[in-house]
MMTF fields as JSON, N, C-alpha, C and O atoms, coordinates in Angstrom:
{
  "mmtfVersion": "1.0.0",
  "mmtfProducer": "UNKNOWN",
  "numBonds": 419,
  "numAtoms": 420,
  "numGroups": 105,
  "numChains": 1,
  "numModels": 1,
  "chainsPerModel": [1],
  "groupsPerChain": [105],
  "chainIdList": ["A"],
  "bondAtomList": [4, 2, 8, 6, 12, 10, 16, 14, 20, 18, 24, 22, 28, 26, 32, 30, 36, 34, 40, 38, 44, 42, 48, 46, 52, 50, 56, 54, 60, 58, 64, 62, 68, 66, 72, 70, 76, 74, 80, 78, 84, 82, 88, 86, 92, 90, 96, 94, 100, 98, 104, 102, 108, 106, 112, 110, 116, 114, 120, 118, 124, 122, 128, 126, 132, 130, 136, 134, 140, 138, 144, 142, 148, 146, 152, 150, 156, 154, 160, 158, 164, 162, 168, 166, 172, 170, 176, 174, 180, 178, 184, 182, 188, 186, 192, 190, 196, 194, 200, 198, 204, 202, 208, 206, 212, 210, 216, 214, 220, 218, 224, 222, 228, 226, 232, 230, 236, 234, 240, 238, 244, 242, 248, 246, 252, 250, 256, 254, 260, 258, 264, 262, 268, 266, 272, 270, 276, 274, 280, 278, 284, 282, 288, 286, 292, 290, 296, 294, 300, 298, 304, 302, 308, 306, 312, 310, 316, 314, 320, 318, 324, 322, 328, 326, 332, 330, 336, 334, 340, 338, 344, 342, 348, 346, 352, 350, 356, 354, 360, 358, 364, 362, 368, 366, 372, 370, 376, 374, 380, 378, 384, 382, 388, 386, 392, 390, 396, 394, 400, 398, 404, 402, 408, 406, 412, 410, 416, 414],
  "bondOrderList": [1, 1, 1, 1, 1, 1, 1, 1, 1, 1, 1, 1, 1, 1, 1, 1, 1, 1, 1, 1, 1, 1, 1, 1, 1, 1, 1, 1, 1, 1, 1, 1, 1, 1, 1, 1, 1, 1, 1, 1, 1, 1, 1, 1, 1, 1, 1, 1, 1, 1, 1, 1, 1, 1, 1, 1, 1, 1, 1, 1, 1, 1, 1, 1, 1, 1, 1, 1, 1, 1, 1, 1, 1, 1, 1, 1, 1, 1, 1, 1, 1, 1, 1, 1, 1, 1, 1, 1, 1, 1, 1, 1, 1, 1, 1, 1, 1, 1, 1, 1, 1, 1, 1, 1],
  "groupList": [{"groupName": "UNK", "atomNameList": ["N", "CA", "C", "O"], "elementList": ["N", "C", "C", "O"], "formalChargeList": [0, 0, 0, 0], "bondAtomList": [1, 0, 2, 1, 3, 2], "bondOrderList": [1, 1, 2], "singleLetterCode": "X", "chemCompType": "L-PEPTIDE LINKING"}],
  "groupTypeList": [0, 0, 0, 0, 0, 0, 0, 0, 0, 0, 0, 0, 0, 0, 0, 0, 0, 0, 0, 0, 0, 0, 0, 0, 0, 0, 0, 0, 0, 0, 0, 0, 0, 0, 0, 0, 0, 0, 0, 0, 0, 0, 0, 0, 0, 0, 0, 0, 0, 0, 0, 0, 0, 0, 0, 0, 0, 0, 0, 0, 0, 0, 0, 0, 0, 0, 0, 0, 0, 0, 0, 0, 0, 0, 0, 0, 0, 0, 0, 0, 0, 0, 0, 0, 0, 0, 0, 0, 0, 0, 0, 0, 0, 0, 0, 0, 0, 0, 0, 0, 0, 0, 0, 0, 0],
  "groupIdList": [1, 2, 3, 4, 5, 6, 7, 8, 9, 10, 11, 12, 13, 14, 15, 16, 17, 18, 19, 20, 21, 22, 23, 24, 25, 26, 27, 28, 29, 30, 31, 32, 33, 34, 35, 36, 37, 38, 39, 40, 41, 42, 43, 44, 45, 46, 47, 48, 49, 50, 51, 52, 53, 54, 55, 56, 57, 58, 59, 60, 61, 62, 63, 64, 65, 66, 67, 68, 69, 70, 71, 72, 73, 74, 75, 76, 77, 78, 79, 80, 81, 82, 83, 84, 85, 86, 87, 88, 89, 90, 91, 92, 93, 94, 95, 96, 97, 98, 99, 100, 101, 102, 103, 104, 105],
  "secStructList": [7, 7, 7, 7, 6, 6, 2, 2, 2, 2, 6, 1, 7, 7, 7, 6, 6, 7, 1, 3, 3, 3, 3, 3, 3, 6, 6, 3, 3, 3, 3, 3, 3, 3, 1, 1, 6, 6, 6, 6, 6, 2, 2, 2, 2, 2, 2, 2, 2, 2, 2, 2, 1, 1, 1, 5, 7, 2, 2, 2, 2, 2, 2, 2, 2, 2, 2, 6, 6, 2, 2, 2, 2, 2, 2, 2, 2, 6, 6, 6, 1, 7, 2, 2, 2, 2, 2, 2, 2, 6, 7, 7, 6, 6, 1, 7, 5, 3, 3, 3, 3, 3, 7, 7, 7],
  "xCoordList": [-26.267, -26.102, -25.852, -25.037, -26.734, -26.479, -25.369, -25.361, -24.571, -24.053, -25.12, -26.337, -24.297, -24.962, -24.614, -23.792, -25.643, -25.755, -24.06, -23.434, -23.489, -22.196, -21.042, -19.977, -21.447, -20.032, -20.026, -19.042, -21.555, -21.592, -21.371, -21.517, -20.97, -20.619, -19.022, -18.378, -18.7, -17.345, -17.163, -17.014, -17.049, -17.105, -17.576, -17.677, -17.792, -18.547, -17.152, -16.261, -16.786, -16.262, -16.159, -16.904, -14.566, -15.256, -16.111, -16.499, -16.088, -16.349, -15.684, -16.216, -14.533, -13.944, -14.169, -14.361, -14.077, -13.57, -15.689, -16.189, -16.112, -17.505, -17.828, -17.535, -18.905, -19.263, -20.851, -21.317, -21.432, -23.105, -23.007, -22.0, -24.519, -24.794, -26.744, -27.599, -26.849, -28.341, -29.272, -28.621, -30.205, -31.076, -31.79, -32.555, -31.896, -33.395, -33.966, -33.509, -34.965, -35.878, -36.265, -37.093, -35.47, -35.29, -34.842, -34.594, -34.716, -34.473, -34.876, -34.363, -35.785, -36.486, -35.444, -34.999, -34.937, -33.99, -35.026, -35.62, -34.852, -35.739, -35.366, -36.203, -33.972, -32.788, -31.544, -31.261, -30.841, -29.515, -29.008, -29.627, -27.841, -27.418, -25.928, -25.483, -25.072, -24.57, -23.29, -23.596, -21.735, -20.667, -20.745, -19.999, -21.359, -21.699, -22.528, -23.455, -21.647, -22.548, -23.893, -24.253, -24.81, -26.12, -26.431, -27.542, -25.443, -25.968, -24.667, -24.71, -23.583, -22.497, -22.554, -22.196, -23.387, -23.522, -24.237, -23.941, -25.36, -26.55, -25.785, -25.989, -25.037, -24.086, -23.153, -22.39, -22.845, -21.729, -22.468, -22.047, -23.64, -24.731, -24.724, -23.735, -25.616, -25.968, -25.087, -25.228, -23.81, -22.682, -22.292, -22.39, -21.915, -21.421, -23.276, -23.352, -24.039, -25.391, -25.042, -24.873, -24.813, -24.438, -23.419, -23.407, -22.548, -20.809, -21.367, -20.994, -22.184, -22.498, -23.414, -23.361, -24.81, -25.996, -25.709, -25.822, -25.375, -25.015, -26.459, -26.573, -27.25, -28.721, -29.352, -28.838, -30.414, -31.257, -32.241, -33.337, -32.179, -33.513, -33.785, -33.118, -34.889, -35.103, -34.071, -34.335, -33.04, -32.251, -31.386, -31.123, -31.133, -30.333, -30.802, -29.975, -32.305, -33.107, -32.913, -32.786, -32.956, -33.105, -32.022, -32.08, -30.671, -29.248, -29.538, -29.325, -29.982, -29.594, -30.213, -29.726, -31.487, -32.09, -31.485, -31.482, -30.857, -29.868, -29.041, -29.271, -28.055, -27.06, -27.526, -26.871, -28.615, -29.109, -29.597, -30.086, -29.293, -29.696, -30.651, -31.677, -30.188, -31.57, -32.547, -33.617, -31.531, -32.392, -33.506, -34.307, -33.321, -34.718, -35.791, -36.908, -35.401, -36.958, -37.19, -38.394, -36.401, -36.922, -37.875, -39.082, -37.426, -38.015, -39.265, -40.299, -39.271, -40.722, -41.579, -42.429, -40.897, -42.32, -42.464, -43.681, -41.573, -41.373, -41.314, -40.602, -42.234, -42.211, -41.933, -42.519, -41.039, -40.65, -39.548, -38.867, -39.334, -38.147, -36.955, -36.094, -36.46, -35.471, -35.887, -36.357, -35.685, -36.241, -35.457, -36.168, -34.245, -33.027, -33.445, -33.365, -33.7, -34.089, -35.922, -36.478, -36.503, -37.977, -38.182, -38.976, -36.934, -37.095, -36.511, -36.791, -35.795, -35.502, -36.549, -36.67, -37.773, -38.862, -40.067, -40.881, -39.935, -40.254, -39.875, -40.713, -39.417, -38.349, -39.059, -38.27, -39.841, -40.051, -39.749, -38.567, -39.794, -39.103, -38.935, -37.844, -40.199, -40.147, -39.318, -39.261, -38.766, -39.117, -37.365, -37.532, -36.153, -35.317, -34.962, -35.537, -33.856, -33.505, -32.181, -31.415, -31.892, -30.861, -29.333, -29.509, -28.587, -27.692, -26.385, -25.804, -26.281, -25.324, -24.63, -24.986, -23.029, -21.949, -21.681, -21.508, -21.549, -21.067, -19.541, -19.42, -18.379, -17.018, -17.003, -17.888, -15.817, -15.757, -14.255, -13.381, -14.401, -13.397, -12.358, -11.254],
  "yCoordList": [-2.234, -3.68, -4.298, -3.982, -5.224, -6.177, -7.448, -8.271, -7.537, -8.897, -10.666, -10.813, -11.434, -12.48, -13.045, -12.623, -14.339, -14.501, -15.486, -15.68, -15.948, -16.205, -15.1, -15.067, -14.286, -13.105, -12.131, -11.651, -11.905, -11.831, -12.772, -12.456, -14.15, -15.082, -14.963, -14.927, -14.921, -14.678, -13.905, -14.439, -12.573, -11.342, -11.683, -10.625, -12.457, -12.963, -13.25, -13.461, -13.29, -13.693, -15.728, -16.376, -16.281, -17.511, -18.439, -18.116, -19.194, -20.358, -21.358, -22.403, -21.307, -22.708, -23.172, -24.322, -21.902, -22.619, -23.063, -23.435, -22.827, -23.503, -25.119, -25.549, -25.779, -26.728, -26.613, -27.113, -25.62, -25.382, -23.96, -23.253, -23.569, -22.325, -22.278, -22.404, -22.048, -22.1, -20.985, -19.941, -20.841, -20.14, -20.182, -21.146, -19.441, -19.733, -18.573, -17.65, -18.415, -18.088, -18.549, -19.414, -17.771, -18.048, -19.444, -19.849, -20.241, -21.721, -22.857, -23.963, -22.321, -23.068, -23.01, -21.872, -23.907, -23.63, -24.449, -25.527, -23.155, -22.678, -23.327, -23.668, -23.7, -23.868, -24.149, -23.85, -24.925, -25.318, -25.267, -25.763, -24.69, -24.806, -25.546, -25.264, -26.643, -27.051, -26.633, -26.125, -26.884, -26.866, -27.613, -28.56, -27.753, -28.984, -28.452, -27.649, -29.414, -28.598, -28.825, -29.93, -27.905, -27.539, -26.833, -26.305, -26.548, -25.658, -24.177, -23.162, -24.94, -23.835, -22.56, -21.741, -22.431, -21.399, -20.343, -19.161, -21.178, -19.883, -20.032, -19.157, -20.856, -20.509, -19.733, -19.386, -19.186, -18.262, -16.73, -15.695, -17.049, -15.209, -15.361, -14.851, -16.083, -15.889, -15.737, -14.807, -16.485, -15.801, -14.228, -13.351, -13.914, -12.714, -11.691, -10.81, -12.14, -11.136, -11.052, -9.983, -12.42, -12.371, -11.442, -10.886, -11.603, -10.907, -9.476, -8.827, -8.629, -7.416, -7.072, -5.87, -7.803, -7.179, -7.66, -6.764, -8.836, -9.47, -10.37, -11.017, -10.387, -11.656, -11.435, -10.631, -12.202, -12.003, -11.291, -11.851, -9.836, -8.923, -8.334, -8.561, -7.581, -7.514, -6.199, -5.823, -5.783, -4.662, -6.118, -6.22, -7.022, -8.368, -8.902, -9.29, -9.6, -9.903, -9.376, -10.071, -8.123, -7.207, -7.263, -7.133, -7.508, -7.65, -9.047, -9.397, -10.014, -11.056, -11.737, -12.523, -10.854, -11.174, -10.8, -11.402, -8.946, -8.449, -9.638, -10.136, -10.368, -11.049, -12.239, -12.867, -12.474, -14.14, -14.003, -14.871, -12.587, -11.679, -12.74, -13.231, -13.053, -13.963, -15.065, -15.632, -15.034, -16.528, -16.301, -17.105, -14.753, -14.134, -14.131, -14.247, -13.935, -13.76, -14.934, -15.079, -16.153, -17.214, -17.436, -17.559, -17.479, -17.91, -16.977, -17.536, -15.734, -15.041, -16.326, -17.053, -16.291, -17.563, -18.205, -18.387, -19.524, -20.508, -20.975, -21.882, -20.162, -20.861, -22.061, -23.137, -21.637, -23.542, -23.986, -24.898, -23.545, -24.267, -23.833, -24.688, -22.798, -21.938, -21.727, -20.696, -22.521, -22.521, -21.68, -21.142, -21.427, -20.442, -18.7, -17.653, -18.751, -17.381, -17.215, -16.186, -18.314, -18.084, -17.24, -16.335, -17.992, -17.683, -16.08, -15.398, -15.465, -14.049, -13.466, -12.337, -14.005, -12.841, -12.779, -11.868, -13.976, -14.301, -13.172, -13.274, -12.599, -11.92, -11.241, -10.296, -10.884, -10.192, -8.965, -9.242, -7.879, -6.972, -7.343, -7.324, -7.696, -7.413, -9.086, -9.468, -9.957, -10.899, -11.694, -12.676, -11.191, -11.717, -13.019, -13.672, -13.499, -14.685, -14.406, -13.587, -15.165, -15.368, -16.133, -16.837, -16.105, -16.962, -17.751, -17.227, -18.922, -20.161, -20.483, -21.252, -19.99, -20.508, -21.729, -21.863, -22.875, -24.214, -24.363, -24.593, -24.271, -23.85, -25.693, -26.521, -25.892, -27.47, -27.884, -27.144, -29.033, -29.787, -29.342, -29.587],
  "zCoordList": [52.437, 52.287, 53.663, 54.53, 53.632, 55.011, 55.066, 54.151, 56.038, 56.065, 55.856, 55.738, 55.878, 55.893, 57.31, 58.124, 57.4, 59.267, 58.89, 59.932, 57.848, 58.289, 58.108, 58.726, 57.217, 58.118, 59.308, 59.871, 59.62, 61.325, 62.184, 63.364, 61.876, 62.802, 63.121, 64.17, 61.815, 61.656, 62.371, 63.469, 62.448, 63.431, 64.969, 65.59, 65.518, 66.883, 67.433, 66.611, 69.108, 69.515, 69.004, 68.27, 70.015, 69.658, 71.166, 72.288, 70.667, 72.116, 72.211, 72.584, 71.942, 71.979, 73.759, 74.154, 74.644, 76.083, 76.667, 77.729, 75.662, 76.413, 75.407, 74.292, 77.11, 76.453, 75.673, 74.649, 76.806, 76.568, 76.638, 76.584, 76.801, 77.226, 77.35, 76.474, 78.798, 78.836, 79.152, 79.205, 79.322, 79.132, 80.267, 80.23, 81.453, 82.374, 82.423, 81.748, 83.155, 83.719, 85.03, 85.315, 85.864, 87.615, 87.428, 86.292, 88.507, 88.168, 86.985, 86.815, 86.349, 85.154, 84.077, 83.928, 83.295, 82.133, 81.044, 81.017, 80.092, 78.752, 77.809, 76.973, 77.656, 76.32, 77.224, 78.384, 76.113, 76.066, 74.897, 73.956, 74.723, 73.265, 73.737, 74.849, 72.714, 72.932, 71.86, 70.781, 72.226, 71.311, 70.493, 70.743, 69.426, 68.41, 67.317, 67.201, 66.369, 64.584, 64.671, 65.078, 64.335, 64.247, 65.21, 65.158, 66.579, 67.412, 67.926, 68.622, 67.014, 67.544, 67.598, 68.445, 65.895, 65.615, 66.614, 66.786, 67.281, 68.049, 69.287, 70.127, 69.548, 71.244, 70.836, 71.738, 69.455, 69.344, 69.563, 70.081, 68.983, 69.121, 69.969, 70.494, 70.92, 72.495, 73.173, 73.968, 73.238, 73.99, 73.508, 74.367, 72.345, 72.212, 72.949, 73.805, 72.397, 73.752, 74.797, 75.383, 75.367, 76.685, 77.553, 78.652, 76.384, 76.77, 76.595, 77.573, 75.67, 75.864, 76.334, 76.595, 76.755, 77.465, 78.899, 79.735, 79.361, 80.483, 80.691, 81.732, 79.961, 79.812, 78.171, 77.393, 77.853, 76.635, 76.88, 76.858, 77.19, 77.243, 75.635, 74.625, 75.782, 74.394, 73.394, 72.252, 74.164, 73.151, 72.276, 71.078, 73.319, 73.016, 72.482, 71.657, 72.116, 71.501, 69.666, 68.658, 69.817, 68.695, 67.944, 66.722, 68.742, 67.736, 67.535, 66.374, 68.349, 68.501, 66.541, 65.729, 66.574, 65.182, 63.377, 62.303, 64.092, 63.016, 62.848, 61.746, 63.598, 63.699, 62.987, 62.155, 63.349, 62.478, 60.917, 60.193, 60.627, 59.341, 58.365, 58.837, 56.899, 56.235, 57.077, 56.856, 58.193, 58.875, 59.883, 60.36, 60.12, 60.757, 60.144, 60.648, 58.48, 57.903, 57.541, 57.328, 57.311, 57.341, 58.457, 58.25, 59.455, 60.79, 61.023, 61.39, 60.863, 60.431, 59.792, 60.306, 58.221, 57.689, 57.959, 57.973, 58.579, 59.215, 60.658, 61.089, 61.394, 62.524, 63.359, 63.479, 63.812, 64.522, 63.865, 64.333, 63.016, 62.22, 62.89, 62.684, 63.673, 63.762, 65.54, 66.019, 66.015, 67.449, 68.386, 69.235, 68.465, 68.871, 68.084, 68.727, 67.206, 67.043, 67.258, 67.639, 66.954, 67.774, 69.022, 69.278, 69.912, 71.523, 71.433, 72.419, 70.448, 70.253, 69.912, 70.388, 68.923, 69.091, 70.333, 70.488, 71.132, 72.536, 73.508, 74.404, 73.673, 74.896, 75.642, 75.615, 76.28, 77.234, 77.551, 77.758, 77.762, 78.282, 79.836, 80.405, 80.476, 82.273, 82.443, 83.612, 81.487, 81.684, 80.713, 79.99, 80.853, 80.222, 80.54, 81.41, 79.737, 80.059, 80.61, 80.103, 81.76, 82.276, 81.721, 80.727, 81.985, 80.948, 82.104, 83.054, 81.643, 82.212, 81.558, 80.665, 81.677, 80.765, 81.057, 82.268, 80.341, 80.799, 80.321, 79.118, 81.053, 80.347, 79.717, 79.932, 78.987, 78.013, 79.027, 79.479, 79.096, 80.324, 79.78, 80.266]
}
């Protein structure tokens, strides 16, 4: 039996001390996720990736999808709808994403 993507959230570190959290690719930034309902949730995965891979390469990628559990296979059928776990089946191997903590004033 699998968790659901809210009792693996539960289990996530928290973020209270961030405001954002971004995403580049060398100087180019990909994403921003912000401290705010509709996006807390995927700055809470991506931070806890962050905190254990140290970027979004694809082993990070791969939890990053376990972790979003029913909402991966949504986003399988639904392309586009789920744009934060999209960019998880994106990943690159030669080619991760970098990560920018934005701490909250």
């Amino acid at each position: 039996m699998t968790n659901t993507f809210a009792e693996n959230l539960a289990a996530l570190p928290t973020i209270d001390h961030l405001a954002a959290l971004e995403l580049l690719h060398g100087d180019t930034l990909i994403a921003r996720m912000e401290n705010k309902p509709g996006q807390a949730g995927s700055l809470r995965v991506y931070h806890a990736l962050y905190q254990e891979f140290g970027c979004i390469n694809t082993v990070a990628a791969d939890k990053g999808l376990r972790l979003y559990a029913e909402h991966t296979d949504d986003a399988r059928t639904n392309p586009g709808k789920h744009p934060n776990i999209d960019r998880l089946f994106a990943v690159e191997a030669e080619r991760p994403f970098a990560v920018r903590l934005l701490p909250s004033a």
